[in-house]
C-alpha positions in Angstrom: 3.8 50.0 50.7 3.0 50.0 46.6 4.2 46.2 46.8 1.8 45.3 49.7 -1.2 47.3 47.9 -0.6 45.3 45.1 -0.4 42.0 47.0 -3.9 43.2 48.8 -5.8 44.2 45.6 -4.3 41.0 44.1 -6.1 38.9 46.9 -9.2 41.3 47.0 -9.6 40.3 43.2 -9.3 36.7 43.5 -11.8 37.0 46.6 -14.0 38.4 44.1 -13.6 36.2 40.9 -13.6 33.1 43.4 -16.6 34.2 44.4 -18.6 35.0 41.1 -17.0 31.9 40.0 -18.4 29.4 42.0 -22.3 30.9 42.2 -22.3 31.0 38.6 -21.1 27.4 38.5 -23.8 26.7 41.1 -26.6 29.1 39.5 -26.0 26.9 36.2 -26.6 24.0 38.2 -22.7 22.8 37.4 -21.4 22.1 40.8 -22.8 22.5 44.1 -22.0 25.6 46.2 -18.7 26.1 47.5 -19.7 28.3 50.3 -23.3 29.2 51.3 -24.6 32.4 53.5 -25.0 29.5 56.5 -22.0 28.2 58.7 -22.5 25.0 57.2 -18.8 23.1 57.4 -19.1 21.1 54.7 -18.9 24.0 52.4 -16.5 26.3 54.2 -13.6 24.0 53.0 -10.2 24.9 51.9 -9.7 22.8 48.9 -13.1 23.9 47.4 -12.2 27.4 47.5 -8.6 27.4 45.9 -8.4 27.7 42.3 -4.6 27.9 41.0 -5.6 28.5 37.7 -7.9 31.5 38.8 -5.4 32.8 41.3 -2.6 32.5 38.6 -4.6 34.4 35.8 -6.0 37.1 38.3 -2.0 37.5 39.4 -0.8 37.7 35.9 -4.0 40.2 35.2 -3.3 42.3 37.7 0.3 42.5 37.7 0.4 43.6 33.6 -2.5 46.2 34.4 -0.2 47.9 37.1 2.8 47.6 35.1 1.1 48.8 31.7 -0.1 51.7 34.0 3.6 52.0 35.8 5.3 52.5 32.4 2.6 55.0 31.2 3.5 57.0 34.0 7.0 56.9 33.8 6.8 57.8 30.0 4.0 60.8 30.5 6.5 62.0 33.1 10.0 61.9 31.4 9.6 65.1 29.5 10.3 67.0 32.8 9.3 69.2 35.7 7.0 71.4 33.1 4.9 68.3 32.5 4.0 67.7 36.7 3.2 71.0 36.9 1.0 71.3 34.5 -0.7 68.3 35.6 -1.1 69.6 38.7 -2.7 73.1 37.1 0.3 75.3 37.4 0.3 78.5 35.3 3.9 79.7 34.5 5.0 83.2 35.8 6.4 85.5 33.5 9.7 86.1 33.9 9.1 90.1 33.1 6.8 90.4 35.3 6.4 93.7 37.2 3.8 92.6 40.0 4.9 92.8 43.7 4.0 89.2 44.3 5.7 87.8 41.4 8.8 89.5 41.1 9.7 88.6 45.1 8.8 85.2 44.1 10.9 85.1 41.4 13.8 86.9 43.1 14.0 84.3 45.9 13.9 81.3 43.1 16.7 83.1 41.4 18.9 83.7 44.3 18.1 80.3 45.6 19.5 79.0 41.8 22.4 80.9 41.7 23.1 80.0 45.3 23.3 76.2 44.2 24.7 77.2 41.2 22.1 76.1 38.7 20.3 78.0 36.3 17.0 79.5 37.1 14.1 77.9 36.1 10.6 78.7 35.2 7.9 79.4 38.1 4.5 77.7 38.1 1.9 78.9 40.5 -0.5 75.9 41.5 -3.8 77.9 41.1 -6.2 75.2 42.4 -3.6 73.8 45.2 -5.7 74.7 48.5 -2.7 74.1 51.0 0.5 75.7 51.6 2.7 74.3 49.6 5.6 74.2 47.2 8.0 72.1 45.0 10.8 71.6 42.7 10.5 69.1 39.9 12.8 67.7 37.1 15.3 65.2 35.8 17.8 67.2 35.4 18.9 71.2 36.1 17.6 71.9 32.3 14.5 70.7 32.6 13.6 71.6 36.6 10.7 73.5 37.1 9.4 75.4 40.6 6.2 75.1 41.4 4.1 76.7 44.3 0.7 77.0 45.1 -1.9 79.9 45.3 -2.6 79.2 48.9 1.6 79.9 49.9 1.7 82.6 47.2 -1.1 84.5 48.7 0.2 83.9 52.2 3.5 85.0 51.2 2.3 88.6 49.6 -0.5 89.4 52.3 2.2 88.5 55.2 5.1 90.5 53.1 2.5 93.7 52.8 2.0 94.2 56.4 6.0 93.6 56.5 5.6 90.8 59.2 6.8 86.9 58.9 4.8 85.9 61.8 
């Protein structure tokens, strides 16, 4: 799907420049119109309307733009779970914490870690994640974060109170 996105704004593009290319041309009085606004067949023709060079440099554009952006990504994102959650607006919960609501949470992480047999790592609650919802995130063990959001926290403590999963 990212390939064929790619391949769709890559023709959307050319579309475009092909476009502003050839009324310029035609505004400066350089050529004649390649297309016009009336089914005229004389300018609805292939050849007029392909440009290799134009296609070529809106390919080569496009293509170092995503990749640029691609490797940004992939660099902003090495440092570890900590780094998407933070993004995302997660608010670490202290691991000393004496609240209801956070110690459970933190209980079921750390069972669920020493279950796998990985250490326990920190817990981020999403604070402006409006659906239920929850993740893990990380390279590795040592630098996995769990994340979960305000809406499945909240659900979690009011359905806990009343004692009923339902």
């Amino acid at each position: 799907m990212f390939a064929l996105s790619v391949v769709v704004i890559i023709l959307a593009l050319y579309l475009a420049a092909a476009w502003l290319e050839a009324y310029a041309l035609a505004a400066h009085g350089a050529v004649e119109p390649r297309w016009s606004s009336h089914l005229d067949s004389n300018l609805y023709k292939t050849e007029r309307f392909w440009n290799p060079g134009l296609f070529l440099a809106v390919t080569v554009g496009t293509l170092v733009i995503v990749c640029l952006g691609s490797l940004y990504k992939i660099y902003e994102l090495s440092a570890g779970g900590e780094t998407v959650a933070l993004m995302l607006g997660g608010r670490v919960i202290d691991p000393q914490t004496t609240g209801l609501a956070g110690r459970r949470l933190l209980n079921v992480v750390e069972e669920m870690a020493l279950a796998s047999g990985v250490p326990v790592p920190p817990v981020y609650v999403l604070e402006n994640e409006p659906g239920i919802n929850a993740f893990a995130a990380g390279h590795q063990p040592s630098d996995a974060v769990v994340a979960v959001s305000r809406a499945a926290w909240t659900t979690s403590r009011a359905t806990n109170s009343r004692g009923s999963w339902t």
